[in-house]
C-alpha positions as CSV (number, residue, x, y, z in Angstrom):
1,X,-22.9,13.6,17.6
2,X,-20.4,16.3,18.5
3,X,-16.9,16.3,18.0
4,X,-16.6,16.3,22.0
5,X,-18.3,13.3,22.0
6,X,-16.1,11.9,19.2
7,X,-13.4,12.7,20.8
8,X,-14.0,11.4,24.0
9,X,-15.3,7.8,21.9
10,X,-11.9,7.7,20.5
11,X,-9.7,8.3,23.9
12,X,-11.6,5.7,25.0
13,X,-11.2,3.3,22.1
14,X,-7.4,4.1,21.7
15,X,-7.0,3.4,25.4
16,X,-8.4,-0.1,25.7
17,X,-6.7,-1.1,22.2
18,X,-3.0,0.0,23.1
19,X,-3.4,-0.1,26.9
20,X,-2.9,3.3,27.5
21,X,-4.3,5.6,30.1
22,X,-6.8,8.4,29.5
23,X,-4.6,11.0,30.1
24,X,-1.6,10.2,28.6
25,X,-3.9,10.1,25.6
26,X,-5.1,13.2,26.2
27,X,-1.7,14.7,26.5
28,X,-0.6,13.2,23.1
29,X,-3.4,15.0,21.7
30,X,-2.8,18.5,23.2
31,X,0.2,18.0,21.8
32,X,0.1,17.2,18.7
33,X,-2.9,20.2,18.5
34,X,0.2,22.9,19.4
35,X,1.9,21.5,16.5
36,X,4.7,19.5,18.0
37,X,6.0,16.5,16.1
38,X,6.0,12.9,17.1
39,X,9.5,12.8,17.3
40,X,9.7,15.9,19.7
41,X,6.5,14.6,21.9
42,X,8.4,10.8,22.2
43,X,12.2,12.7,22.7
44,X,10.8,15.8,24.5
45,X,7.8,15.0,26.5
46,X,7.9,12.4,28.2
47,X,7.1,13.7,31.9
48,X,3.8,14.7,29.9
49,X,2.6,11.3,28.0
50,X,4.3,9.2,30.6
51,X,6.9,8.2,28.7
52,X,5.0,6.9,25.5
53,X,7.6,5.8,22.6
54,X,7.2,6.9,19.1
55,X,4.9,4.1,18.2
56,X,2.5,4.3,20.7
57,X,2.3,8.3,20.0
58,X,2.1,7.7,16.1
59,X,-0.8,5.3,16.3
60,X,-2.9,7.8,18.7
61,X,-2.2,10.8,16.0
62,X,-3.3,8.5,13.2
63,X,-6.6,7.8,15.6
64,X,-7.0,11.1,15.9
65,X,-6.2,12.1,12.6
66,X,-9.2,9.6,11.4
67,X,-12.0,10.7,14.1
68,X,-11.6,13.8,12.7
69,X,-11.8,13.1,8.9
70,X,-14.6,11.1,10.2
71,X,-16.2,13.7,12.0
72,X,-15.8,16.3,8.9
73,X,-17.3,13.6,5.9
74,X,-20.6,12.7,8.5
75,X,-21.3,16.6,8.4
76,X,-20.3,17.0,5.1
77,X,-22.9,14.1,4.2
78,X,-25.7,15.3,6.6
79,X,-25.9,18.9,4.7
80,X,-25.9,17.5,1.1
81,X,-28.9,14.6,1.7
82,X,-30.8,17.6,4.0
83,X,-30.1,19.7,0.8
84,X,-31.9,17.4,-0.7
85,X,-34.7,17.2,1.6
86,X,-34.2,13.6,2.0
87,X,-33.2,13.6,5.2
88,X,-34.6,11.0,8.0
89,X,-34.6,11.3,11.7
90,X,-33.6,7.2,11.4
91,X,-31.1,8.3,8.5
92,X,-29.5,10.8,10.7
93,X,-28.9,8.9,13.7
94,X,-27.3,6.1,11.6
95,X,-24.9,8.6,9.9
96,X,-23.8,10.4,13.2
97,X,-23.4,6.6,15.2
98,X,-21.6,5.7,12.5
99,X,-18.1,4.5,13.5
100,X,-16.6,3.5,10.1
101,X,-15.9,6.0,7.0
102,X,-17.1,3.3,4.8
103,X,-20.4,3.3,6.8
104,X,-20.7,6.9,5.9
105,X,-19.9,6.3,2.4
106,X,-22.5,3.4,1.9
107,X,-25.3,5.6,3.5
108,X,-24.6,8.1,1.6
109,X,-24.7,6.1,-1.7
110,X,-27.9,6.1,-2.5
111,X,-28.2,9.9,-2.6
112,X,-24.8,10.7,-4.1
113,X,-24.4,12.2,-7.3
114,X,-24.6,9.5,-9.8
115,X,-23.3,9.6,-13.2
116,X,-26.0,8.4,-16.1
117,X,-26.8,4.5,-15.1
118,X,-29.3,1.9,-16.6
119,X,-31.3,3.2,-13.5
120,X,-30.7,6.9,-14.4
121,X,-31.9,6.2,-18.0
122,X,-34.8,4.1,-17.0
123,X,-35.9,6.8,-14.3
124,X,-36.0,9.4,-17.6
125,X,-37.7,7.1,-19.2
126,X,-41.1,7.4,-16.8
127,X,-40.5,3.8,-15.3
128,X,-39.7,4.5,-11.7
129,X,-43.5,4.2,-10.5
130,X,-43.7,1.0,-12.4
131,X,-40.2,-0.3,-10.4
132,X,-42.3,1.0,-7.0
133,X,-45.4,-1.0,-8.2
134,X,-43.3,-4.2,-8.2
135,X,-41.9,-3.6,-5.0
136,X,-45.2,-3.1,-3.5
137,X,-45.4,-7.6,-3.9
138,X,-48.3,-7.4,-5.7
139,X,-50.1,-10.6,-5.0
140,X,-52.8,-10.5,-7.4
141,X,-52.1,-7.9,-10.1
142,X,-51.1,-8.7,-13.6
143,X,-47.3,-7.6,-14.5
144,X,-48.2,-7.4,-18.3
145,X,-50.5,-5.3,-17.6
146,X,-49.2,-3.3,-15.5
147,X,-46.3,-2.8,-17.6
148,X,-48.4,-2.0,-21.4
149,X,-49.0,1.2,-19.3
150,X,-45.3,2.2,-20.2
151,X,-44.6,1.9,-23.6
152,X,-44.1,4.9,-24.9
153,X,-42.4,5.7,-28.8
154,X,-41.7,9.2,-27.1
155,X,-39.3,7.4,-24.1
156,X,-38.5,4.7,-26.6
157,X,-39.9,2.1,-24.0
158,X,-41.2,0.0,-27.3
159,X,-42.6,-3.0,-25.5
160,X,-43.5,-5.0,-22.1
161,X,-40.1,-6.3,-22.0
162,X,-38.5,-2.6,-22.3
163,X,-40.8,-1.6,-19.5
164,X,-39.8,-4.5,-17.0
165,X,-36.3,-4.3,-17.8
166,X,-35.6,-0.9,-17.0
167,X,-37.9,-1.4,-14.1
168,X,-35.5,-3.9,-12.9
169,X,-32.5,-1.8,-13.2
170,X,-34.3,0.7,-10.8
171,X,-34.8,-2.1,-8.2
172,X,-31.2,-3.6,-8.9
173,X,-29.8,0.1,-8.3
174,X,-31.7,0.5,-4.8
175,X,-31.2,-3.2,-3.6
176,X,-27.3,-2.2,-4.2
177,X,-27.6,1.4,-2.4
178,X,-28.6,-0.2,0.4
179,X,-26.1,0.5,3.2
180,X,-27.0,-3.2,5.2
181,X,-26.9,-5.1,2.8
182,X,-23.6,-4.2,1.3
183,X,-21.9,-4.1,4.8
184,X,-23.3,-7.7,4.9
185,X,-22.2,-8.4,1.7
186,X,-18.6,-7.3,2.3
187,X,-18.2,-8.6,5.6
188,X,-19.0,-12.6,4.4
189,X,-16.8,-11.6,0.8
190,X,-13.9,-11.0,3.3
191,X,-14.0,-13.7,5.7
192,X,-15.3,-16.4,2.8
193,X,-14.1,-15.1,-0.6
194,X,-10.4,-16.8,-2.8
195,X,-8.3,-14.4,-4.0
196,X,-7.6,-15.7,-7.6
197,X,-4.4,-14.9,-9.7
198,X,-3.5,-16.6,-13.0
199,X,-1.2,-15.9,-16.0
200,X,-2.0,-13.2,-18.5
201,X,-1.8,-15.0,-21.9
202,X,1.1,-13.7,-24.2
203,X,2.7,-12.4,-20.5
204,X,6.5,-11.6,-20.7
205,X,7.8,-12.9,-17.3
206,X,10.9,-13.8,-18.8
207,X,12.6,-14.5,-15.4
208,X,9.8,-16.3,-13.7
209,X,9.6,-13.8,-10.8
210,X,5.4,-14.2,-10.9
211,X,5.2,-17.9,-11.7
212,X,4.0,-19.0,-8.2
213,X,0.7,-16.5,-8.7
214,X,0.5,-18.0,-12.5
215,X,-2.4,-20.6,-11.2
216,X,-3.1,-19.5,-7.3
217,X,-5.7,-19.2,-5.1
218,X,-5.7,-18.4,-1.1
219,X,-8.8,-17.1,1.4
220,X,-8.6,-13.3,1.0
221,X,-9.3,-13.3,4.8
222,X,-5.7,-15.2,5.1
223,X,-3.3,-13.8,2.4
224,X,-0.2,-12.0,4.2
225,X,0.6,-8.3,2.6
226,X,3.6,-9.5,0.9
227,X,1.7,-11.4,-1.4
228,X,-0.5,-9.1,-1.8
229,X,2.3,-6.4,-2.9
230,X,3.9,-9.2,-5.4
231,X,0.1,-9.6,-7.3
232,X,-0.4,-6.1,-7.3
233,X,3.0,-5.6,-8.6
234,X,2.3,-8.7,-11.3
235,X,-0.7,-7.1,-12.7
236,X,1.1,-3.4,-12.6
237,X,3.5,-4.9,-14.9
238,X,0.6,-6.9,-17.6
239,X,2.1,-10.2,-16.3
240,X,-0.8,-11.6,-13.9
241,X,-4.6,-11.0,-13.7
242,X,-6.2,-11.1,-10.0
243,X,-9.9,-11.6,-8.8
244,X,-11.6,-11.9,-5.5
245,X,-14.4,-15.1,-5.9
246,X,-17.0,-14.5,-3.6
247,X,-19.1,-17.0,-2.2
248,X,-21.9,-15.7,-4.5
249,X,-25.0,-18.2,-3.3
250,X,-24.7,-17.2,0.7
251,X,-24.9,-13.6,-1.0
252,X,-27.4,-14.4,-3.6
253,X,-29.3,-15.7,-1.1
254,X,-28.9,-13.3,1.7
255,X,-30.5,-10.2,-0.8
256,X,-33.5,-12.7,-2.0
257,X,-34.4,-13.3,1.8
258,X,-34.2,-10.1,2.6
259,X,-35.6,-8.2,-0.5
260,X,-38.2,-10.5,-1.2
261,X,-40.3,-10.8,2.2
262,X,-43.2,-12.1,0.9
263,X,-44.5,-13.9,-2.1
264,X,-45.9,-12.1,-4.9
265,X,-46.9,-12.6,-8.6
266,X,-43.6,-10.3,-9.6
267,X,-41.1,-12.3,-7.0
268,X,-39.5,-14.1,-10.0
269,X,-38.7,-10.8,-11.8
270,X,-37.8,-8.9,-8.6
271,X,-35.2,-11.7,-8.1
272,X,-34.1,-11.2,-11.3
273,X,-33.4,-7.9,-10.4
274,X,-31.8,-8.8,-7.0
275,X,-29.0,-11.6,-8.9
276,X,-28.4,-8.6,-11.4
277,X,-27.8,-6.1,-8.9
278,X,-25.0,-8.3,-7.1
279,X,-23.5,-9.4,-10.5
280,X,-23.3,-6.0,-12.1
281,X,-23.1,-3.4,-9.0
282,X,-22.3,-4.5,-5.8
283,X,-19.8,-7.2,-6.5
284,X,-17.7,-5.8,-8.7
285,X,-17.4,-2.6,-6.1
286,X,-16.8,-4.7,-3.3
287,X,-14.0,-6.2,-4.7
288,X,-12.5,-2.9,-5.5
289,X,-13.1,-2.1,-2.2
290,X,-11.6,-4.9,-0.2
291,X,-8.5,-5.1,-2.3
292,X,-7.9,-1.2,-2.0
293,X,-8.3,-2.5,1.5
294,X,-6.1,-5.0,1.2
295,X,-3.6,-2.8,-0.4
296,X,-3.4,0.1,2.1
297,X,-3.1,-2.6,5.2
298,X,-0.3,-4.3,3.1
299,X,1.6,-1.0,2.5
300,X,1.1,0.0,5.9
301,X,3.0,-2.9,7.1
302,X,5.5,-3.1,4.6
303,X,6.7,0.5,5.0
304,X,6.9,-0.7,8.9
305,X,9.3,-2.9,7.8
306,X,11.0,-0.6,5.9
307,X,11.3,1.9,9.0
308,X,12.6,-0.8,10.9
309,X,15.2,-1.8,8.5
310,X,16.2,1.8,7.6
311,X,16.9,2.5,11.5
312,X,18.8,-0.5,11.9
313,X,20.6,0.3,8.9
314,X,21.4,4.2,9.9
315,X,22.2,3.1,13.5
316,X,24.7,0.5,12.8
317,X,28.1,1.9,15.3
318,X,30.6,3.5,12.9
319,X,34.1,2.8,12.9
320,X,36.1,5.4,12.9
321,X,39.6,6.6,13.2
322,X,40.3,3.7,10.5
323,X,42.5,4.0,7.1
324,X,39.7,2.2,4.5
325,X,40.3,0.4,1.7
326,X,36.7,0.4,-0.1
327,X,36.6,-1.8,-3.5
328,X,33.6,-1.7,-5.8
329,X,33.7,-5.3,-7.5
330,X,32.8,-5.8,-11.1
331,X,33.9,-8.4,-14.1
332,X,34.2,-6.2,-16.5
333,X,34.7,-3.4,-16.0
334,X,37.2,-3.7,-13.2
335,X,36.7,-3.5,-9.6
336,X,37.3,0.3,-8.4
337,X,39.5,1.6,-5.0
338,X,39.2,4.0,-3.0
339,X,41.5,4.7,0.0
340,X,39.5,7.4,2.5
341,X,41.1,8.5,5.7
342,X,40.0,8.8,9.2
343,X,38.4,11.6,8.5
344,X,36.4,10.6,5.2
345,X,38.8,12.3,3.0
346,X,38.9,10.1,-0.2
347,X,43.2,10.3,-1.2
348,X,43.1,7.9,-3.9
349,X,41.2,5.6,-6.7
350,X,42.7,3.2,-8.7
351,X,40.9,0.3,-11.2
352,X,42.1,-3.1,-10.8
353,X,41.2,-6.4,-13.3
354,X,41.9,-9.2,-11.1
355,X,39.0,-10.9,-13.0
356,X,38.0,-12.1,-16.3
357,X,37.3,-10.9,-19.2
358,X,40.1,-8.8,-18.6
359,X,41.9,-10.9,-16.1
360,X,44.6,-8.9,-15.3
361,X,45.9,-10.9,-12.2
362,X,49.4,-9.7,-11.4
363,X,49.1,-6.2,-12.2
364,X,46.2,-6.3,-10.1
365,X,47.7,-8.1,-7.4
366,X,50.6,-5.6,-7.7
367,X,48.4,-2.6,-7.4
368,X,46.4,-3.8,-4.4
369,X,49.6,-4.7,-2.6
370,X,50.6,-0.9,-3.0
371,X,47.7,0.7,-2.0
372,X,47.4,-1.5,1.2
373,X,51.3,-0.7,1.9
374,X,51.0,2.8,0.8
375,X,48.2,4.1,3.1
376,X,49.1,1.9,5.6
377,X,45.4,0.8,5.4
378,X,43.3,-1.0,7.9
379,X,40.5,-2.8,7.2
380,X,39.4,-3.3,3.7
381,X,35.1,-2.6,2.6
382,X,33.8,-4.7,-0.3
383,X,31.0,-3.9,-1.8
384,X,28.2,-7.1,-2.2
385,X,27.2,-6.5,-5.3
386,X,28.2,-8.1,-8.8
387,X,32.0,-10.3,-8.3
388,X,31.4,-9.5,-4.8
389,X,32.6,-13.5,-4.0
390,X,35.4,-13.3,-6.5
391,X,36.8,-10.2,-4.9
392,X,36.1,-11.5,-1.9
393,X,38.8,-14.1,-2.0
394,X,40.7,-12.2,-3.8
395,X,41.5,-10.0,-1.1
396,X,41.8,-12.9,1.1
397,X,44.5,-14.2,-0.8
398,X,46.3,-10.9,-0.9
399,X,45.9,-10.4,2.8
400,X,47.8,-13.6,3.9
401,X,50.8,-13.1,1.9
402,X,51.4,-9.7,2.8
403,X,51.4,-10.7,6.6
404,X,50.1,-7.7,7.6
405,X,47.4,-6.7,10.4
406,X,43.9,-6.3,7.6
407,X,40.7,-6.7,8.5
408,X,37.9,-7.3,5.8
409,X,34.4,-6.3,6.0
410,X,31.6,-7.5,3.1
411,X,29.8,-3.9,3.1
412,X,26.2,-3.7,2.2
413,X,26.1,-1.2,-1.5
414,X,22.7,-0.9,-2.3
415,X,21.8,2.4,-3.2
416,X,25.6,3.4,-4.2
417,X,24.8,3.4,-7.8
418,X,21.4,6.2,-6.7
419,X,23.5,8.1,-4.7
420,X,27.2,7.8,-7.3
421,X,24.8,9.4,-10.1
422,X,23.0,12.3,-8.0
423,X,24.1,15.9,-7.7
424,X,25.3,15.6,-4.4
425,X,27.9,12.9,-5.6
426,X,29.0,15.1,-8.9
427,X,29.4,18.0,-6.4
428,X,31.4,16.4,-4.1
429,X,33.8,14.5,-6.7
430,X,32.9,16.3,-10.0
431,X,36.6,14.8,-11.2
432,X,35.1,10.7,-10.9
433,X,33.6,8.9,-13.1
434,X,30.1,7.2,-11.4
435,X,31.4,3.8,-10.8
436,X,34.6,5.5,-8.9
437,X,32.1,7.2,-6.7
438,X,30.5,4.2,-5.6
439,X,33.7,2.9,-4.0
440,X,34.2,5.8,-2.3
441,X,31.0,5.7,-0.9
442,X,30.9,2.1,0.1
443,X,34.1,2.6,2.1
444,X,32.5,5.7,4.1
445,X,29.8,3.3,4.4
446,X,31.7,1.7,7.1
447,X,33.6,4.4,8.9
448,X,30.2,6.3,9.5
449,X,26.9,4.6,7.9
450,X,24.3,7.3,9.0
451,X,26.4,9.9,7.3
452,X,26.8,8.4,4.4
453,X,23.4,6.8,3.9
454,X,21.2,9.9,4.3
455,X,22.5,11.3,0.7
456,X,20.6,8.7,-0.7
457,X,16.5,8.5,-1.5
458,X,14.9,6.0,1.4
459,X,13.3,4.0,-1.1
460,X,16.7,3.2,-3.0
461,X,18.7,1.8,0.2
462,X,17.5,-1.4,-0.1
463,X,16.0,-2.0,3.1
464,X,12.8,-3.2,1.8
465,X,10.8,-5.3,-0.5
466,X,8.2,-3.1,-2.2
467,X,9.3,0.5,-1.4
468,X,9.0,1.8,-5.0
469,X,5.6,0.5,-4.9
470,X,4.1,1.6,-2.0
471,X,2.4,5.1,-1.6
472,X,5.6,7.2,-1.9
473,X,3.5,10.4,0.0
474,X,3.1,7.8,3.3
């Protein structure tokens, strides 16, 4: 099929999944071929994609983007099997109809490049035409027989039961090449399989973040991604082990119906061969497959999330032309000021104790009084973090006696310690200590959020669940 062809497929498959007309599609993707960035197209372009939004634009590239990966493995495929000389005309036409680049892959399988295998070894070992003799469903012939033709001291085949065993890892190996049977096979794993979790014995989960997945089980076809992040996470960390449970007699049965088609004197070792073959190759690879699967959908939706959160977060209105108080809170070491200007000009820290252990009170309450009187400050940031409901009323307190015209806003800090420890922070207040930088930052938080937020690394803002898990490169 030529990329024309795919091309024209995938316009049409885009436009009756997102609704979108032909040609806007078609704009998107001349586009995006002159090198312009979704961001420019969605801003820049409307009058040419009829107004598409960033969304809509992003999930034609990624179409795009996988038509042609597509496109490039199904010709990368076709040359290595016809360099082979293995090539089909019914081979061929299932490769280039192929829709899927896990289609691809499992037709490819059988003539990839395998590493040494109990089929490999067996193969060496001069057993292959016995393996094809089998497959033949003899009805009469003698297996025994058949089989004392093969023992060889040479290819250490040293009896009957050599021969037939290493026959049967051929057959298993081609029964789990098959392209069909695995799609099969996948498809009924997904919509009737349990994901499994349980407790690693001797696990250190000392805070009992896993202990819901320590005994668990829910249809792989139903679990949400979040869940799937936290087991991943659980067995990234040696605390949970996971498994997918297949429904293995629909699939046991679905290989003996269609392997063995007719009965034969060799059908009981053939299914041998067949129950092997799904025990040792195909499910064990299926599993890895659906929950890489799994995986990539979960991350895919989880940095989603992220996005949104992140724009919400950068996009909250500043407030500006305001004298801020910020205050870091903290037991013991102190809670930290900062007073920053209209401008974002820090003009003074100070460390307070108002709780314990120190539980210096009055000084502290003197020292707060000051600063808000000093500066003439109006609105005061604190920081949500550790003491954050202690300070809280605190300033509360502090703002009704002195009678004056305060505001208070709780200020959202994560990421403050990231970004108080960077270079950017030690460049622009190489004379504070870390934990004075952070209240610096959290008041500037509220004067002008998107200014002060993008010093700090996405994945450290807070905004999502599982961002230092996810593929950092997407």
């Amino acid at each position: 099929m030529t990329l024309l062809k795919e091309k024209t497929n995938l316009i049409e498959k885009i436009s009756k999944d997102l609704a979108i007309n032909i040609k806007q599609i078609q704009s998107v993707i001349s586009l995006l071929d002159e090198g312009n960035t979704v961001p420019f197209i969605a801003r820049y372009r409307k009058e040419q994609t009829g107004a598409l939004d960033e969304v809509q634009i992003r999930a034609i590239m990624d179409a795009w983007n996988y038509v042609q990966n597509l496109q490039n493995r199904k010709e990368e495929v076709l040359r290595l099997i016809e360099e082979q000389g293995k090539m089909t005309p019914e081979l061929k036409n299932d490769i280039e109809k192929a829709d899927k680049l896990q289609v691809v892959g499992d037709l490819y399988r059988p003539y990839k490049q395998k590493r040494r295998t109990k089929a490999t070894v067996a193969k060496e070992k001069g057993l292959e035409p016995l393996a094809q003799w089998i497959l033949s469903f003899p009805v009469n012939g003698n297996l025994q027989s058949e089989a004392e033709k093969y023992i060889s001291e040479e290819h250490e085949v040293n009896s009957v039961e050599d021969a037939i065993a290493g026959a049967q890892d051929i057959i298993a190996e081609l029964v789990s090449d098959n392209a069909k049977y695995r799609e099969w096979i996948r498809n009924d794993t997904f919509k009737t399989g349990t994901l499994v979790t349980s407790v690693k014995k001797d696990a250190q989960d000392e805070k009992n973040v896993f202990e819901m997945y320590y005994d668990y089980s829910e249809p792989v076809s139903k679990i949400v991604p979040h869940r799937v992040l936290a087991i991943n996470r659980g067995e990234k960390e040696g605390i949970l082990k996971a498994s997918i449970e297949p429904n293995a007699e629909r699939a046991h049965n679905f290989l003996v119906k269609n392997v063995i088609k007719k009965e034969s004197a060799v059908s009981k070792v053939i299914e041998q061969a067949v129950e092997d073959s799904y025990k040792r190759l195909i499910q064990p690879s299926i599993e890895r497959e659906i929950r890489n699967n799994l995986t990539e959908k979960a991350e895919d939706r989880a940095i989603h999330i992220f996005t949104e959160n992140l724009r919400k977060l950068l996009l909250q209105p500043p407030l500006k032309g305001k004298m801020v108080l910020g205050v870091d809170p903290a037991y013991r070491t102190g809670c930290k000021l900062a007073v920053v200007d209209q401008t974002g000009k820090m003009l003074e820290i100070s460390v307070i104790y108002p709780h314990p252990p120190k539980a210096k009170k009055e000084a502290a309450v003197e020292v707060f009084k000051k600063t808000l009187k000093k500066y003439n400050i109006e609105i005061v940031a604190i920081g949500n973090g550790t003491a954050s409901r202690e300070t809280e009323q605190f300033v509360v307190d502090i703002l009704k006696e002195v009678g004056m015209d305060i505001s208070y806003l709780i200020v959202n800090e994560a990421g403050a310690s990231v970004y108080s420890a960077s270079d950017i922070a030690r460049e622009e207040f190489p004379e504070l200590q870390v934990e004075e930088r952070s209240a610096v930052s959290i008041a500037r938080r509220l004067q002008d959020p998107l200014a002060e937020l993008v010093k700090i690394d996405p994945k450290s803002v807070g905004v999502g669940q599982y961002q230092h898990d996810v593929s950092q490169k997407n």
